[in-house]
Short mmCIF file of the C-alpha atoms (twelve columns), coordinates in Angstrom:
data_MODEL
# 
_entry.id   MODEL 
# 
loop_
_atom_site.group_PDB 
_atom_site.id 
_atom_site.type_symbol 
_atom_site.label_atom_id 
_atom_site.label_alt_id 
_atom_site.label_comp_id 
_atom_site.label_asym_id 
_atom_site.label_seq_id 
_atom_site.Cartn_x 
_atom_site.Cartn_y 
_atom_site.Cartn_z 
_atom_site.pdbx_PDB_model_num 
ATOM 1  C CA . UNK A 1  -4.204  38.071 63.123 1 
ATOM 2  C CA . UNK A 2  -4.443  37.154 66.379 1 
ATOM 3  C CA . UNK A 3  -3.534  39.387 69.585 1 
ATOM 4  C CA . UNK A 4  -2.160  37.723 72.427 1 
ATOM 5  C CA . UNK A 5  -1.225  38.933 75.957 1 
ATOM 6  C CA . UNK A 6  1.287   37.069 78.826 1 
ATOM 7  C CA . UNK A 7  -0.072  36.644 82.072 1 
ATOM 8  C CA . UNK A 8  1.555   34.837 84.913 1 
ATOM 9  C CA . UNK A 9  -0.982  32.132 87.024 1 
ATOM 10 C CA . UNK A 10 -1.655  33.024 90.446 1 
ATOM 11 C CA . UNK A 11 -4.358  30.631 90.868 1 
ATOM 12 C CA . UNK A 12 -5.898  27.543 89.777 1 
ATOM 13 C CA . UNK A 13 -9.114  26.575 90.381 1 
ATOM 14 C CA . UNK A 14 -10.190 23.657 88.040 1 
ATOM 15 C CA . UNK A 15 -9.910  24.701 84.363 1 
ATOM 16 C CA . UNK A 16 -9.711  28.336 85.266 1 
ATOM 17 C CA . UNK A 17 -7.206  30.375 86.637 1 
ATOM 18 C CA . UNK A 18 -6.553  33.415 87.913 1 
ATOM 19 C CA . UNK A 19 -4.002  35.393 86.163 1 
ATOM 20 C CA . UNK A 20 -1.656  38.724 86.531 1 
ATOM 21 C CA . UNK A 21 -1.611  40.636 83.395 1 
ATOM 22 C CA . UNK A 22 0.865   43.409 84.004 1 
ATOM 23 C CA . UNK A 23 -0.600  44.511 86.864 1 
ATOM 24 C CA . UNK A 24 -4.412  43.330 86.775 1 
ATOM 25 C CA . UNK A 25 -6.318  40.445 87.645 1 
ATOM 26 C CA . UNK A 26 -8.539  38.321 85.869 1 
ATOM 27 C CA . UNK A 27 -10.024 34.949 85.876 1 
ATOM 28 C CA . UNK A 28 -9.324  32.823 82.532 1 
ATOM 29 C CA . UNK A 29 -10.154 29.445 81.244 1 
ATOM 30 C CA . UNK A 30 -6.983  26.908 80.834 1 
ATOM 31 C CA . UNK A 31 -8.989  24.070 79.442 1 
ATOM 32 C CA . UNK A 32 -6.015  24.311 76.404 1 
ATOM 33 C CA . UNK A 33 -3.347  24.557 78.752 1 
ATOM 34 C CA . UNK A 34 -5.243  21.872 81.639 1 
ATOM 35 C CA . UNK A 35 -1.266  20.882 82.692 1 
ATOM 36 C CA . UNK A 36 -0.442  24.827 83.603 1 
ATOM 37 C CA . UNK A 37 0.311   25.512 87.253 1 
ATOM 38 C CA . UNK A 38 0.711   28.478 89.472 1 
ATOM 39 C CA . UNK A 39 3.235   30.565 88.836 1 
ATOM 40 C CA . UNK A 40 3.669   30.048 85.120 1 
ATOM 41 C CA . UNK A 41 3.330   32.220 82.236 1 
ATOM 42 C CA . UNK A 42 0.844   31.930 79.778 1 
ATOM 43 C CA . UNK A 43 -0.793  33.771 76.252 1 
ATOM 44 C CA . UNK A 44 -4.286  34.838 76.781 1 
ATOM 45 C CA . UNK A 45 -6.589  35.396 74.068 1 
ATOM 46 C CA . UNK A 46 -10.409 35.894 74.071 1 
ATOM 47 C CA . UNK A 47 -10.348 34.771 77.992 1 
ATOM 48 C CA . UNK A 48 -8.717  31.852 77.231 1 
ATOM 49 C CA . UNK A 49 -4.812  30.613 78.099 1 
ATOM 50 C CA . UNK A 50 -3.868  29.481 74.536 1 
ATOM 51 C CA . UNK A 51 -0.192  28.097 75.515 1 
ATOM 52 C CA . UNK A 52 2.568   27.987 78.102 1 
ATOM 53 C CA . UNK A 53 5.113   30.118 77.231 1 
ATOM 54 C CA . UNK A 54 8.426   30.667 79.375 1 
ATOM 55 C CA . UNK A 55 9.420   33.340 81.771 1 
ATOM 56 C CA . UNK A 56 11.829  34.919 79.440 1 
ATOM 57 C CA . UNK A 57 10.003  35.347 76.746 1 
ATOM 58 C CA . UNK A 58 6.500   36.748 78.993 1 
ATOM 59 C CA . UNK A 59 9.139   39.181 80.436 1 
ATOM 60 C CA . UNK A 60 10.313  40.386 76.865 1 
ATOM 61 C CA . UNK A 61 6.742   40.548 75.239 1 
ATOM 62 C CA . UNK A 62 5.638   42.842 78.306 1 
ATOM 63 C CA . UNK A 63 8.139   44.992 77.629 1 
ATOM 64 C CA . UNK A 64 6.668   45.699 74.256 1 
ATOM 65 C CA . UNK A 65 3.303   45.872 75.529 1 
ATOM 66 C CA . UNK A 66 4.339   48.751 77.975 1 
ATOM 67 C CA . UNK A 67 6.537   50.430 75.234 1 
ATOM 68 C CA . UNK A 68 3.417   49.870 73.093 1 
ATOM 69 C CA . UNK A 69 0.816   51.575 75.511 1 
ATOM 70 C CA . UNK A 70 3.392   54.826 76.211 1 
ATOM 71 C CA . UNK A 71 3.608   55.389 72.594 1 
ATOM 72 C CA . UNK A 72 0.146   55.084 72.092 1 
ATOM 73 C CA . UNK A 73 -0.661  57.921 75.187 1 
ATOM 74 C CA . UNK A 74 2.141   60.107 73.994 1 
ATOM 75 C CA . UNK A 75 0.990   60.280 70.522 1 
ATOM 76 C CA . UNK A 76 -2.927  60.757 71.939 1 
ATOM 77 C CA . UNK A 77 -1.579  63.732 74.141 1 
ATOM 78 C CA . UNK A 78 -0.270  65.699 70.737 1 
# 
């Protein structure tokens, strides 16, 4: 299984791009997603943007990701 995370594209420089995951930045390589522009939403995996994915569904998937992480502290504070 593979683990995925949406990021939006803030820049593009080339076949890398800067992206917003949740609140941090990091550079990425697009090279599978070359057609991606700023402001879109992407999965990122191992550094790379695997696929475009729309706003809807990045907004929905972080939602689980932050539900995710609070569970995760919560149960590591009992």
């Amino acid at each position: 299984m593979c683990v995925g995370v949406p990021a939006k594209i803030i820049e593009k420089h080339g076949y890398s791009a800067v992206v917003d995951v949740m609140g941090s930045q990091t550079t990425v390589g697009i090279i599978f997603v070359p057609e991606a522009e700023v402001g879109d939403y992407v999965i990122v995996h191992a550094g790379q943007a695997m696929s475009i994915i729309d706003e809807g569904y990045a907004k929905e998937s972080m939602e689980e990701w932050r539900q995710f992480s609070y569970a995760r502290n919560a149960s590591s504070i009992l």
